[in-house]
LUMBAMI-993473 format. One record per residue (C-alpha): z, y, x; residue in one letter. Coordinates in nm, 4 decimals, decimal comma. Layout:
<sites>
<site z="Z" y="Y" x="X" aa="a"/>
...
</sites>
This chain:
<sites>
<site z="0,0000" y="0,0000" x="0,0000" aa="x"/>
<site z="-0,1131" y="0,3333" x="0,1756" aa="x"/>
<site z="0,0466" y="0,6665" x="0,0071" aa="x"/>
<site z="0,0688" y="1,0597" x="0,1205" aa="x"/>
<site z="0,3482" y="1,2069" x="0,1010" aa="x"/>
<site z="0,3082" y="1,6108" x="0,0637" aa="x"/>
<site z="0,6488" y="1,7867" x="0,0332" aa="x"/>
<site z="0,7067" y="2,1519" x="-0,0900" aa="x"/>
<site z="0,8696" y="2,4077" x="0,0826" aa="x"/>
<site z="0,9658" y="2,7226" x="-0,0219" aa="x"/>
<site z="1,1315" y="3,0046" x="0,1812" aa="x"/>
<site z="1,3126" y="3,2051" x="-0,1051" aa="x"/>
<site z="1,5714" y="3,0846" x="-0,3283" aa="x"/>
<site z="1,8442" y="3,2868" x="-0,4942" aa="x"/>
<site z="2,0934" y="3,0661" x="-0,3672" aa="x"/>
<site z="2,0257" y="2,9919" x="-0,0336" aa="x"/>
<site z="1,7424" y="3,1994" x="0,1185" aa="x"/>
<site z="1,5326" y="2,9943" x="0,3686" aa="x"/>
<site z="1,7336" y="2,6937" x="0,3274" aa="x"/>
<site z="1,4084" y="2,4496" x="0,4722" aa="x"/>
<site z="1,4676" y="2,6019" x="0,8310" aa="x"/>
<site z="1,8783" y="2,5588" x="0,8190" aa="x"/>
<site z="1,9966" y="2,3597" x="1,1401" aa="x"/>
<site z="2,1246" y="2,0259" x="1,0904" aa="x"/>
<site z="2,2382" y="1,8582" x="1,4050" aa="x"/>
<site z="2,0079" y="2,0584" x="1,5855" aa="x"/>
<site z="1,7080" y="2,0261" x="1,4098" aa="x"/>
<site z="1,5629" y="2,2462" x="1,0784" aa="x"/>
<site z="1,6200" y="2,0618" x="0,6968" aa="x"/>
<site z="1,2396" y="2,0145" x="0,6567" aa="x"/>
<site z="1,1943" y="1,8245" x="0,9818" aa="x"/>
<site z="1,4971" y="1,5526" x="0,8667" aa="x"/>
<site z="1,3197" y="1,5657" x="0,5527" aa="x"/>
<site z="0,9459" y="1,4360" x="0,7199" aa="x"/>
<site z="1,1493" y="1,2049" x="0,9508" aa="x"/>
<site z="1,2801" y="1,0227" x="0,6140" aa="x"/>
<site z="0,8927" y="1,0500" x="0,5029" aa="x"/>
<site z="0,7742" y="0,9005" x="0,8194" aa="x"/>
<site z="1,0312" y="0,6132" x="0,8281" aa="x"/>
<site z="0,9252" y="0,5129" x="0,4453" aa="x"/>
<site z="0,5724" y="0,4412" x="0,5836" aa="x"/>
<site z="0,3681" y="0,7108" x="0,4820" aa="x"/>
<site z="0,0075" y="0,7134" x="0,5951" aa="x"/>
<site z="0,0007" y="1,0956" x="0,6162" aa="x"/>
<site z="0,2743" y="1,3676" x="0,5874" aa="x"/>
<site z="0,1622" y="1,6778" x="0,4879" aa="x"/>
<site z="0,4124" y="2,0318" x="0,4252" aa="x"/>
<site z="0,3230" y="2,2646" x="0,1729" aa="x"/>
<site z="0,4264" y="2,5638" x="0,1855" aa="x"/>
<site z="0,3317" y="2,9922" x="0,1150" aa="x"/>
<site z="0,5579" y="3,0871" x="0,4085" aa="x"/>
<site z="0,4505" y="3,1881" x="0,7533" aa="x"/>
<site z="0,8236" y="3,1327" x="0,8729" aa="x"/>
<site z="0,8520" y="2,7428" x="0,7709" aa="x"/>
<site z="0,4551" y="2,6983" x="0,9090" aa="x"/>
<site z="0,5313" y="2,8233" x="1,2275" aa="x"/>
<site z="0,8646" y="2,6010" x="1,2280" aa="x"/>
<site z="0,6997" y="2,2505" x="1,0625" aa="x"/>
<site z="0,3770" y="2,2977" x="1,2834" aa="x"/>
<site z="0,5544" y="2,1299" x="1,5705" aa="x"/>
<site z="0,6163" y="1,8098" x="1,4112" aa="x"/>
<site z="0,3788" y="1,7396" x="1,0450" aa="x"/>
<site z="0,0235" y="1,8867" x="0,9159" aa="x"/>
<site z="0,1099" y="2,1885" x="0,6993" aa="x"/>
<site z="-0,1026" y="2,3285" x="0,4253" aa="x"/>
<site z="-0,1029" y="2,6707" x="0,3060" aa="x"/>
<site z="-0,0761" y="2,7083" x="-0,0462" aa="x"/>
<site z="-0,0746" y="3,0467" x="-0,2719" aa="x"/>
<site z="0,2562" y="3,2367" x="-0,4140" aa="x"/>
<site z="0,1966" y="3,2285" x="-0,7443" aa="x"/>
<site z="0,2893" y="2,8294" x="-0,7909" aa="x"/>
<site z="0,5580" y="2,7616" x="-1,0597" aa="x"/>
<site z="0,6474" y="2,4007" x="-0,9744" aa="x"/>
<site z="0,6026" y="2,1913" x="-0,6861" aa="x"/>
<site z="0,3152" y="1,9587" x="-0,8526" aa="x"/>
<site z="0,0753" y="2,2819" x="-0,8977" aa="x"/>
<site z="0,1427" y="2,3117" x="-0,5538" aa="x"/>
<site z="0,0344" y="1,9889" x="-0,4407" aa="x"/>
<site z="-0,2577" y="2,0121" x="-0,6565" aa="x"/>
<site z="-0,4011" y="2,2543" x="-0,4079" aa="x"/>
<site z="-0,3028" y="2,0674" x="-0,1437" aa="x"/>
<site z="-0,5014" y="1,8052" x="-0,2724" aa="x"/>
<site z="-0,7880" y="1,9833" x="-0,3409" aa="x"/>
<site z="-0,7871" y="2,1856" x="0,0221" aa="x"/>
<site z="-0,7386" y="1,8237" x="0,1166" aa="x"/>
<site z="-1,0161" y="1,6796" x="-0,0399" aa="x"/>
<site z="-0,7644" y="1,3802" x="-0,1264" aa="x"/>
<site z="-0,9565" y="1,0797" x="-0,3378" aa="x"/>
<site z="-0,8752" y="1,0203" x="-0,6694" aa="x"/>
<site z="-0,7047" y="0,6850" x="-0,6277" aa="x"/>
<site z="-0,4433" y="0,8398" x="-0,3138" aa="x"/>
<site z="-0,1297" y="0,7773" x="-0,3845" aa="x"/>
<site z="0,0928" y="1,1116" x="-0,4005" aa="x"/>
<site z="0,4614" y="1,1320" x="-0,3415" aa="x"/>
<site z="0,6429" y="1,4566" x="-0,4094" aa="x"/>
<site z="0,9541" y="1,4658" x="-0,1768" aa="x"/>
<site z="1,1199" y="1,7901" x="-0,1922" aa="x"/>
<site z="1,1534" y="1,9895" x="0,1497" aa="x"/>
<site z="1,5302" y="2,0558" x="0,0529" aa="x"/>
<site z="1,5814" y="1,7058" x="0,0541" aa="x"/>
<site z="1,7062" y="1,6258" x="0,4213" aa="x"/>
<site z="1,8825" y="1,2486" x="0,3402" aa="x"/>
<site z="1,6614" y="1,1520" x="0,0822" aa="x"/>
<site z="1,6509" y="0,7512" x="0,1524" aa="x"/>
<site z="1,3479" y="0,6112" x="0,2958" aa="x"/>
<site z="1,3890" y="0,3303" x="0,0601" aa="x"/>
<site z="1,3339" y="0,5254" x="-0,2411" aa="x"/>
<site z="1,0476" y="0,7461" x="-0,1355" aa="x"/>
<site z="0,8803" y="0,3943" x="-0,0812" aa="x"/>
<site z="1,0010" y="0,2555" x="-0,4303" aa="x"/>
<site z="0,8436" y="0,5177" x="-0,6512" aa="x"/>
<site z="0,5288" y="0,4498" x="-0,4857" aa="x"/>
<site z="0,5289" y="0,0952" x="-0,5232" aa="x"/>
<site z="0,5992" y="0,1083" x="-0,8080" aa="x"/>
<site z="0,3213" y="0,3590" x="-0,9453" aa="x"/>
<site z="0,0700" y="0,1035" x="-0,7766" aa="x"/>
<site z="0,2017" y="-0,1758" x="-0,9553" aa="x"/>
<site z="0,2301" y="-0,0449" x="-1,2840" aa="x"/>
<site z="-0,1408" y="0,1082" x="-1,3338" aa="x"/>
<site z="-0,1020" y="0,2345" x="-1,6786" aa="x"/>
<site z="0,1653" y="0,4821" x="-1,5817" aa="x"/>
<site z="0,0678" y="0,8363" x="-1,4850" aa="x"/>
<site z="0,3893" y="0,9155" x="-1,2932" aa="x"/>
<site z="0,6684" y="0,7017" x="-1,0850" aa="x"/>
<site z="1,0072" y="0,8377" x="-1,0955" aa="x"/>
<site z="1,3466" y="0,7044" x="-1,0394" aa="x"/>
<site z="1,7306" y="0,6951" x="-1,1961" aa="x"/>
<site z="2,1155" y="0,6423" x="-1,0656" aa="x"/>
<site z="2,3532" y="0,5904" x="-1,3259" aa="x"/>
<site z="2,6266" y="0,8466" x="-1,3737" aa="x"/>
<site z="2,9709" y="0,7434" x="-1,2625" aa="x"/>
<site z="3,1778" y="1,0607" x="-1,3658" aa="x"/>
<site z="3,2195" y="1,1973" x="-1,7569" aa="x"/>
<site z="3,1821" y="1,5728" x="-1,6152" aa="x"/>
<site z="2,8180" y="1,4908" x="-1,4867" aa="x"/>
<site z="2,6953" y="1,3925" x="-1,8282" aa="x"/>
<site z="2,8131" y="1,7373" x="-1,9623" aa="x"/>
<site z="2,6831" y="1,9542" x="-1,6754" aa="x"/>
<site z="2,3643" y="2,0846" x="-1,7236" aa="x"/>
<site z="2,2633" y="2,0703" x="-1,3917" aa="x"/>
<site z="2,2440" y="1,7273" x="-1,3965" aa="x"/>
<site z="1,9268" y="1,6165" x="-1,6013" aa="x"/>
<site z="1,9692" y="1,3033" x="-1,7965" aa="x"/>
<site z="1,6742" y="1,0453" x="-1,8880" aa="x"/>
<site z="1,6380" y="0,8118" x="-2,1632" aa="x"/>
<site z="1,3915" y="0,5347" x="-2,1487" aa="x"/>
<site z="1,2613" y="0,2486" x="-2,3610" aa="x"/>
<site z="1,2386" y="-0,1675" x="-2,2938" aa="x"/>
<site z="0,9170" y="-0,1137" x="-2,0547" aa="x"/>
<site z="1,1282" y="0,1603" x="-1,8197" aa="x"/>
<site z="0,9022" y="0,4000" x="-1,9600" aa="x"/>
<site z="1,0607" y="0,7550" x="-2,0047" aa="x"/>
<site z="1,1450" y="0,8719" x="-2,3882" aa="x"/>
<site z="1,3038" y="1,2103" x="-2,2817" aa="x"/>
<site z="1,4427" y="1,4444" x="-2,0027" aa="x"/>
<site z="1,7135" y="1,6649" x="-2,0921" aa="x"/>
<site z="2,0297" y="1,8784" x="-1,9610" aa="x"/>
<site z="2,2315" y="1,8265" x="-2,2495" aa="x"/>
<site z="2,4184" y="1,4574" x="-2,3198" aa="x"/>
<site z="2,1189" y="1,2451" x="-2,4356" aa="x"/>
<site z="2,1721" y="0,9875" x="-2,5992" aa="x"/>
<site z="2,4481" y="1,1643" x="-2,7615" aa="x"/>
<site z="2,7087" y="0,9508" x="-2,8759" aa="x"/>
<site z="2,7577" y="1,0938" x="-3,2385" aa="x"/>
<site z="3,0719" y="0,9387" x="-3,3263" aa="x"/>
<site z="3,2925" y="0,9994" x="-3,0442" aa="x"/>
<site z="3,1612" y="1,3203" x="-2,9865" aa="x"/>
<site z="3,1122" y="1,4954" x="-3,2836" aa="x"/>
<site z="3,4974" y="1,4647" x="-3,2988" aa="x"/>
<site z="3,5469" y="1,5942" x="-2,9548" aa="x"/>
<site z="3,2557" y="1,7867" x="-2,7442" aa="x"/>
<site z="3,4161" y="1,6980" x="-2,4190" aa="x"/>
<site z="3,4292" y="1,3426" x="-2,4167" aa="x"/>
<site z="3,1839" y="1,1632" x="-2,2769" aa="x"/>
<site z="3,0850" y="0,7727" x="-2,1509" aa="x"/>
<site z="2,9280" y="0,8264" x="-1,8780" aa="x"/>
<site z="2,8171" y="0,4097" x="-1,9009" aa="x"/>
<site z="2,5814" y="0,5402" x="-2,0763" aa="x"/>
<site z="2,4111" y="0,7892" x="-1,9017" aa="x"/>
<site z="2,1483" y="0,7804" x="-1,6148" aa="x"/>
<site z="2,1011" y="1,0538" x="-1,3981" aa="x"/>
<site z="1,7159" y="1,1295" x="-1,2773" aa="x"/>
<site z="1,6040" y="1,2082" x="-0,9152" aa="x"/>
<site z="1,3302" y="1,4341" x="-0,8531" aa="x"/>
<site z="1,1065" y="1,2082" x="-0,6654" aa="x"/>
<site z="0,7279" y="1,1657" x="-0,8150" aa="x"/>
<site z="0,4186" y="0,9836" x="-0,7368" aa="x"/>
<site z="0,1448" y="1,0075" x="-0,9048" aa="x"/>
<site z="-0,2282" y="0,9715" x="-0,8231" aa="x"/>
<site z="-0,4365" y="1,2752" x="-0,7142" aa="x"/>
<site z="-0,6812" y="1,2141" x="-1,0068" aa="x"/>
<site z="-0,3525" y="1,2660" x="-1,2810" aa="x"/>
<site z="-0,2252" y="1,5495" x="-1,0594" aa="x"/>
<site z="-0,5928" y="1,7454" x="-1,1204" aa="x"/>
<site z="-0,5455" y="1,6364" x="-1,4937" aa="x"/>
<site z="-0,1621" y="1,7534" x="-1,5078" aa="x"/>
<site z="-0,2467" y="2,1085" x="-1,3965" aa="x"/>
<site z="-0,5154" y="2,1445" x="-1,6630" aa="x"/>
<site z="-0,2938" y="2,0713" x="-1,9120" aa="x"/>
<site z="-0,1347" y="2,4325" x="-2,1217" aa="x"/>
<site z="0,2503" y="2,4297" x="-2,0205" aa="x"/>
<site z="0,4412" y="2,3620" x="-2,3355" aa="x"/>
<site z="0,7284" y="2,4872" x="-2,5254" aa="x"/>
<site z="0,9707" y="2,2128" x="-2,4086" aa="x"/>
<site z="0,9002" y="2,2280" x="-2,0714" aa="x"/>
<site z="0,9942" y="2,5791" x="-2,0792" aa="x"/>
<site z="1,3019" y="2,5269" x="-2,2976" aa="x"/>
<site z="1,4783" y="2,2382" x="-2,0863" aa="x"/>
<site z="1,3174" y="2,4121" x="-1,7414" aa="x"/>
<site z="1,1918" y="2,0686" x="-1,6304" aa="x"/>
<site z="0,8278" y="2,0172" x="-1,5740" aa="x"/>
<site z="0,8252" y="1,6246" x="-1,6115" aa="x"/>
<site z="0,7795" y="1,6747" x="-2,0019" aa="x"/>
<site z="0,4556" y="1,8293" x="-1,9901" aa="x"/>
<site z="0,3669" y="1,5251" x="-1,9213" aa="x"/>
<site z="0,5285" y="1,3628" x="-2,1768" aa="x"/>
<site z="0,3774" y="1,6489" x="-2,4217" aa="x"/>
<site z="0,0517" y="1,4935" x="-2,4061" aa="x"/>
<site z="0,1671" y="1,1482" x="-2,3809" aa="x"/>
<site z="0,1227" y="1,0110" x="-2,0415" aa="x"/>
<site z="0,4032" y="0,7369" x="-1,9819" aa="x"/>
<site z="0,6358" y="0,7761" x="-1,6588" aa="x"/>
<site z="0,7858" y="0,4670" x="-1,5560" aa="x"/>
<site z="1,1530" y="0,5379" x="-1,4572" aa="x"/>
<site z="1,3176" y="0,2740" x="-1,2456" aa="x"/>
<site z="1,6735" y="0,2601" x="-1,1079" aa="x"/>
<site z="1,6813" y="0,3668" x="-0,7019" aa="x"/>
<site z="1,7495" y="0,1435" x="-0,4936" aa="x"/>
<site z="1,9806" y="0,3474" x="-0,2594" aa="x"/>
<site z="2,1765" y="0,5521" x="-0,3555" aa="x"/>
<site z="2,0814" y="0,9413" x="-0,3889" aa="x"/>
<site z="2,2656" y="1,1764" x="-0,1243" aa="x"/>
<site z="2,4168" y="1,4942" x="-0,2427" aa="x"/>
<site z="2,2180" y="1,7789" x="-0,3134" aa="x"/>
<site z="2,2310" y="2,1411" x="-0,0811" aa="x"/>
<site z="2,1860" y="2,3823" x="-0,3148" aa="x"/>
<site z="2,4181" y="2,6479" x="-0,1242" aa="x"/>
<site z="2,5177" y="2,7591" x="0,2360" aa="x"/>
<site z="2,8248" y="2,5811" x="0,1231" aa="x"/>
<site z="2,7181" y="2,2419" x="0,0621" aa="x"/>
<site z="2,5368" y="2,2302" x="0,3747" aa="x"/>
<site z="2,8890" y="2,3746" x="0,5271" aa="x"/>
<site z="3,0377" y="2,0744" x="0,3188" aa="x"/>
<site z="2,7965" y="1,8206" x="0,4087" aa="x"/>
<site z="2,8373" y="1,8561" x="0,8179" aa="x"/>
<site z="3,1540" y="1,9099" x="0,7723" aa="x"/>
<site z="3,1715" y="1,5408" x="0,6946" aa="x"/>
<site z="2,8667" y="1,4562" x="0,9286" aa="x"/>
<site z="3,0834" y="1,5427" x="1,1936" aa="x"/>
<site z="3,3576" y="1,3257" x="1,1093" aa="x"/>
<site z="3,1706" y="1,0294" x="1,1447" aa="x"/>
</sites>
């Protein structure tokens, strides 16, 4: 199984400004996150990104492809990439985020596996099921509901399935048995990533923030399967990365 692996990185955030070029044990965020890439077997690696700062930086160690500003998600960005690319229609895409510095190898090789063995699927995704109550009612933590063929139903911030009789009675409870948290790894083929972009963004997309439901919009199946390591803990703030070396250097 050959697959690309194209990873967007973006320079601004409100949270952490230029968090793809923080140090981690000496090297920037986006290089650990190509290394993890690399070790899942990729055939090609390929950074995409509208910043100068993080092509000068990734140049050293991965092909980089300059993309425009005006992208809203991270697939319309690899569908340039694709088409500056001229990537066939059949390639095999994985979307690894460049903010993602310990994302397992493992699992960046399961979605696309898994995409090439289920061929009436437009997108691969995965799941980890949620251990604490407080996750299910955070809505940073997006929760996904599929049927008997591991085919997504729904994406959502808010407690779905919602368990009306226990909660109706009390809005804080919650089983969190029942819940399964997503991880924002995709692969998809470059042929549905020309078709996704095409498609008018809809209402729910823009309601929940999460772009995955476009595709569900206009019915296109994602198969959801349960990761097979388990997902590391997200740097969404100078702090967490403080937090996360912190313990890095304990070990």
């Amino acid at each position: 199984m050959s697959f690309i692996v194209v990873i967007p990185a973006r320079f601004g955030s409100s949270r952490f400004p230029g968090k793809p070029l923080a140090d981690i044990q000496g090297k920037p965020m986006i290089q650990h996150t190509v290394e993890r890439a690399q070790e899942a077997g990729a055939s090609r690696v390929i950074v995409a990104t509208d910043d100068e700062r993080i092509a000068n930086v990734a140049k050293g160690f991965v092909d980089v492809c300059m993309t425009s500003r005006d992208h809203t998600s991270g697939t319309e960005r690899i569908a340039e990439v694709i088409s500056r690319e001229k990537l066939i229609d059949d390639a095999i895409i994985v979307n690894v985020q460049g903010d993602e510095p310990f994302v397992p190898a493992e699992n960046i090789n399961q979605v696309a596996a898994n995409l090439s063995a289920n061929s009436d699927v437009a997108i691969a995704t995965l799941a980890t099921p949620i251990i604490r109550a407080d996750e299910v009612l955070n809505p940073n933590v997006v929760k996904v509901v599929t049927n008997q063929y591991s085919h997504a139903i729904y994406f959502s911030r808010a407690a779905v399935p919602f368990e009306r009789d226990r909660m109706l009675g009390n809005p804080t409870y919650a089983n969190p048995d029942l819940y399964f948290r997503h991880i924002g790894l995709y692969a998809y083929r470059a042929k549905y990533v020309r078709q996704y972009v095409a498609y008018e963004p809809t209402a729910l997309e823009h309601i929940e923030s999460l772009e995955q439901l476009r595709a569900l919009w206009y019915g296109d199946k994602i198969h959801v399967d349960v990761a097979q390591a388990p997902p590391p803990v997200g740097i969404d703030t100078p702090e967490d990365l403080a937090s996360l070396l912190h313990i890095l250097s304990e070990r």
